[in-house]
C-alpha positions, 0 to 999 in steps of 0.5 A: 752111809758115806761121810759124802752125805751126812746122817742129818741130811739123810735122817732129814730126807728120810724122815719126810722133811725138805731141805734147805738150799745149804743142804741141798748144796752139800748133797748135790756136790758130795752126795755118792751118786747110789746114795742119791738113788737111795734116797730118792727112791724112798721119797719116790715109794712114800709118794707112789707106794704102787710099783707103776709107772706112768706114761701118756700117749703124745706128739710134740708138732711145730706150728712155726720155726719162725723166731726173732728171739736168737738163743744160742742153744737152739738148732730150730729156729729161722729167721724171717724170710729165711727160704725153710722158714715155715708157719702153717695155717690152722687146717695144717696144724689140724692135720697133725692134731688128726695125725696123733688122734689116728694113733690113739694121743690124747695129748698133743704138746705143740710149740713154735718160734715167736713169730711176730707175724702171728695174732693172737686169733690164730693161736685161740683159733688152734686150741678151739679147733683142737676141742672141737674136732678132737674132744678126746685130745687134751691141747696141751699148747704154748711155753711161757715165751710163746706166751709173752711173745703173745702178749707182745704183739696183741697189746694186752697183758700176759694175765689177759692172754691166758684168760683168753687161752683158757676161754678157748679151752686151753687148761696146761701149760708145757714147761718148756723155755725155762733152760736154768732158771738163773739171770746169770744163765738166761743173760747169756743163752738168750738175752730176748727172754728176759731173765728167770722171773719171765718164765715163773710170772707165766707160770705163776699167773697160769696157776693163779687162773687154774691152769696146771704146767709142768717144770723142765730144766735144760742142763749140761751146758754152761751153768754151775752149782749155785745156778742149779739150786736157783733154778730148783729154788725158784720153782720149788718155791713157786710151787709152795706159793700156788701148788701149780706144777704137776711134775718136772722135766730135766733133760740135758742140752744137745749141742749140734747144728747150735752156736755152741756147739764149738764151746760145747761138742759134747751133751751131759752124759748119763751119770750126771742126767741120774744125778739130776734125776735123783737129786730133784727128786729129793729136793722138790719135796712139793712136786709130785712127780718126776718123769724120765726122759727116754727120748732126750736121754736114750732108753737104757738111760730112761730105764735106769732113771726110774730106779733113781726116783722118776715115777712117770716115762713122759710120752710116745712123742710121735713127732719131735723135730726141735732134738732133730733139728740139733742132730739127736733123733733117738730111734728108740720106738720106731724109725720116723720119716724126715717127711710125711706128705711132701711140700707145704705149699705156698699159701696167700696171706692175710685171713684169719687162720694164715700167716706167713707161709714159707713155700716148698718147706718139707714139715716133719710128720707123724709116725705111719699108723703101722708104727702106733702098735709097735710104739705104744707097745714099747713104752710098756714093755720098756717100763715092764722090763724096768720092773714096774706096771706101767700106767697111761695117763692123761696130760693132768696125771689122771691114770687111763688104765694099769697093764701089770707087768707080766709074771716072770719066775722069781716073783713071790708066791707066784708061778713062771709064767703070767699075762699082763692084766689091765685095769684101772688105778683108783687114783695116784697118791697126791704129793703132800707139799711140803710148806717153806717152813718144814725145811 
């Protein structure tokens, strides 16, 4: 054991007690990067003693680029009126949604601008539209910004803006939009959102209503040591206070095509994204689940995160265009098409689905149905080749099915050779939150 971690913090660990912040401090600036994995591993395997991990089938589409918000780490975004500006109608959104069911999704995780131009019918009307057409498909819709944003140009509350999202058929919440949880941080990257508790009101009133979300944390820019710990502070202890969250997200900033990128040239690289992933695992002792990011983070890197306390792979993601819009396009799975489609064509205004279209604007599409086979088969056998079964899973953490890891030589009492094998995992082990009183 390294005099960088001190045998009280590892016994605590080990042991299954949280830690505090002072604690967590100490291990995050002093802790060996192996110890960290050491240790994360162990809270990983007491919570998911099974050697799989999870993974789900998913697009990410845009709606709109459409936003008045102006953070200064976003490459996506247009102003209004600006000519590759773009929002699509309802039927538009729907031919993405049928794009991802054709290649077998069962999430769609979909995300805009805040476009004030947009009223609330239009997002209800995508969610309904979603279940009806596509039961199998899980709407996994809006960040907690979207949401404000929302409630903003409706006139009504933010707790009433979600009663009307889940009438429609909405049950998660994507965790996108909490980059650090800290004011200091948010005052800086994007003052129009309003600091950290904006983003954890959401969050906490979509839990209190029975909406599950997720947690993400955008890192490597300009934040610091004590803005870490805030942000895990803050969703730690939310998670105490409402058992909300089912997993969390940490990816690092990508600079290109965004007003940092003079300040910044360079992303956060692979030892401090482990570090983060070994790290939250250890301190979010109440969350269940930790995922790897092999599309933000490459997929040597996704592969060694699952080795440092990450228990889920994230998603297909058979389109993503806000990376992209930033310069990084992972080709991991398979290359994709700048545009499928051709042209958005101008559409009239006004009516109940419509808002403001921009005319002659490509929109990035999904991956050719050829592709399906050769992505999915992927994530697996990226996952297999990481030493685990790998498990499909719904956006709620629900396993689909197990495809084992095939049989190689060297494993115990078995012969060289095996084929993979499917089937069901009775169920997940659920986290044990730990109570703000047992650190």
């Amino acid at each position: 054991m390294s005099i960088s971690c001190s045998e009280a913090i590892e016994e605590k660990v080990l042991s299954g007690r949280g830690l505090s912040r002072e604690e967590g401090l100490q291990l995050w600036q002093q802790g060996d990067l192996l110890e960290l994995a050491y240790l994360a591993n162990h809270v990983r395997r007491r919570l998911h003693p099974e050697p799989a991990v999870s993974f789900v089938i998913d697009s990410n589409p845009n709606y709109t680029n459409v936003c008045i918000t102006d953070c200064i780490f976003c490459a996506f975004y247009r102003k209004p009126g600006q000519k590759d500006a773009y929002t699509l109608t309802v039927e538009q959104v729907m031919e993405k949604v049928q794009s991802a069911a054709d290649l077998g999704a069962t999430t769609v995780l979909l995300q805009g601008g805040h476009n004030p131009a947009i009223p609330l019918d239009y997002y209800l009307e995508l969610i309904r539209e979603t279940r009806r057409r596509f039961p199998q498909i899980t709407p996994h819709f809006f960040t907690a910004s979207e949401i404000t944003n929302m409630a903003q140009v409706a006139g009504l509350t933010i707790r009433e803006v979600l009663q009307q999202l889940k009438e429609a058929g909405q049950h998660t919440l994507p965790g996108g939009g909490a980059e650090v949880l800290s004011d200091r941080i948010r005052r800086r990257l994007a003052p129009k959102k309003g600091g950290a508790e904006a983003w954890l009101s959401v969050h906490r009133q979509a839990h209190e209503l029975g909406l599950k979300s997720t947690a993400t944390m955008m890192f490597g820019h300009i934040e610091e040591d004590q803005d870490i710990m805030d942000h895990l502070d803050a969703i730690r202890n939310l998670q105490d206070e409402t058992g909300g969250f089912t997993a969390f997200v940490p990816w690092t900033f990508k600079p290109g095509n965004t007003p940092l990128l003079k300040h910044i040239p360079e992303h956060a690289g692979p030892t401090r994204y482990l570090r983060m992933i070994a790290f939250s695992r250890i301190y979010l002792d109440n969350f269940p689940h930790i995922q790897a990011s092999w599309f933000s983070e490459g997929k040597k890197t996704g592969q060694i995160a699952l080795h440092f306390g990450a228990d889920d792979f994230g998603g297909t993601l058979f389109e993503e265009n806000v990376h992209a819009a930033a310069g990084f396009v992972n080709p991991a799975i398979a290359p994709r098409p700048a545009a499928v489609g051709g042209m958005v064509v101008q559409q009239p205004t006004g009516g109940r689905d419509v808002a403001p279209i921009g005319a002659g604007v490509p929109v990035p599409g999904a991956l050719p149905a050829g592709l399906h086979k050769t992505a999915v088969d992927e994530i697996i056998t990226l996952i297999h080749e990481s030493g685990f079964d790998a498990a499909q899973r719904t956006t709620r953490y629900e396993i689909l099915r197990r495809i084992a890891r095939p049989l190689v030589a060297g494993d115990a009492g078995m012969p060289a050779k095996g084929t993979p094998k499917e089937g069901s995992l009775s169920g997940r082990p659920a986290a044990g939150p730990a109570t703000g009183a047992a650190r």
